[in-house]
DRENZASE-599403 format. One record per residue (C-alpha): residue number from 1; residue in three letters; y, x, z. Coordinates in steps of 0.2 Angstrom, whole numbers, plus 5000, padded with zeros to 4 digits. Last residue first. Example, Ala and Ser with C-alpha at 12.3 -4.5 7.8 and 13.67 -1.06 7.14 Angstrom:
BEGIN
R   k   r    Y    X    Z
R   2 SER 4995 5068 5036
R   1 ALA 4978 5062 5039
This chain:
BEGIN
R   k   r    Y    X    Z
R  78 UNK 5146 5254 5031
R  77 UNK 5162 5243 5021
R  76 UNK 5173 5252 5010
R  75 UNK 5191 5259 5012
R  74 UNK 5207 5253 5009
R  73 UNK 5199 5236 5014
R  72 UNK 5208 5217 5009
R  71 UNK 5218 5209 5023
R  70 UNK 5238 5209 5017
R  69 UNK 5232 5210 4999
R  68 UNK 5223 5193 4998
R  67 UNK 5237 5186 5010
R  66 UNK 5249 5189 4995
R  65 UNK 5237 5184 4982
R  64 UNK 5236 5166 4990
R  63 UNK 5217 5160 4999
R  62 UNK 5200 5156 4994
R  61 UNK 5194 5170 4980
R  60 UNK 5193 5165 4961
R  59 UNK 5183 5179 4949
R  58 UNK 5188 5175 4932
R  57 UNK 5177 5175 4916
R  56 UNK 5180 5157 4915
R  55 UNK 5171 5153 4931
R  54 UNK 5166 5161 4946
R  53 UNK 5170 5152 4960
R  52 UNK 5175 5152 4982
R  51 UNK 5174 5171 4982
R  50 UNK 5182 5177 5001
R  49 UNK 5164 5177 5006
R  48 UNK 5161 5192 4994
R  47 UNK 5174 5202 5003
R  46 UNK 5185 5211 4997
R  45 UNK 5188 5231 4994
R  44 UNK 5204 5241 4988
R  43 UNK 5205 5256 4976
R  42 UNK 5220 5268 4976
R  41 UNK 5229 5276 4962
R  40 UNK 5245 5269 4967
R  39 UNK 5247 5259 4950
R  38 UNK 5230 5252 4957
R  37 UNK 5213 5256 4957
R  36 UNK 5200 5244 4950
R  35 UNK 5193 5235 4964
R  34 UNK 5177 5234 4973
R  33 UNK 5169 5218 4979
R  32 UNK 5158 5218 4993
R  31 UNK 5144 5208 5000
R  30 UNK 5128 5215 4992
R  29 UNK 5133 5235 4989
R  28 UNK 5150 5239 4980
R  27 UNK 5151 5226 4967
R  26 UNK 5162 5235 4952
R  25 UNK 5179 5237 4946
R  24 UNK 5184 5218 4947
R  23 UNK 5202 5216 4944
R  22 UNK 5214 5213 4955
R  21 UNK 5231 5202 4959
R  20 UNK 5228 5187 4947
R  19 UNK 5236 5172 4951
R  18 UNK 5227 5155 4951
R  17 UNK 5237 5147 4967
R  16 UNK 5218 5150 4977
R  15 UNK 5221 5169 4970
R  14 UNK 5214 5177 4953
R  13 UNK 5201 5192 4954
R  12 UNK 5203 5198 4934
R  11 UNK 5183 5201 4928
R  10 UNK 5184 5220 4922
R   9 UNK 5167 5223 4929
R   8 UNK 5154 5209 4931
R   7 UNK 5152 5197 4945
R   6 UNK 5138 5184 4939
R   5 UNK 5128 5193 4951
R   4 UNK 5135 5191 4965
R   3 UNK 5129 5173 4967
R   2 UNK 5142 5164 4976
R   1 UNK 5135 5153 4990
């Protein structure tokens, strides 16, 4: 299990082929990652389960960028 605490702000959330489609705005309750906006002025959420490591300053989530943005949230968990 991922600690969520060794998820900081402005960590770049990198995909499972190690390309970076977010960055870490903040964690948004226990299980949720929020995003910094993006060049559409919009915010996305992922889910802590998605995080397989957090390791050289990069947060790394279990499946391709593509898929990543194709499921994340527009809008937060309640």
């Amino acid at each position: 299990m991922i600690n969520a605490s060794q998820i900081k702000p402005e960590m770049p959330v990198v995909c499972s082929k190690d390309g970076q489609f977010g960055v870490v705005d903040h964690m948004q309750g226990a299980d949720t990652i929020k995003l910094n906006k993006d060049k559409n002025g919009q915010h996305h959420y992922i889910p802590l389960s998605w995080v397989t490591s957090v390791e050289d300053g990069k947060v790394k989530v279990d499946r391709p960028g593509d898929e990543a943005m194709q499921d994340w949230s527009t809008t937060p968990p309640h």
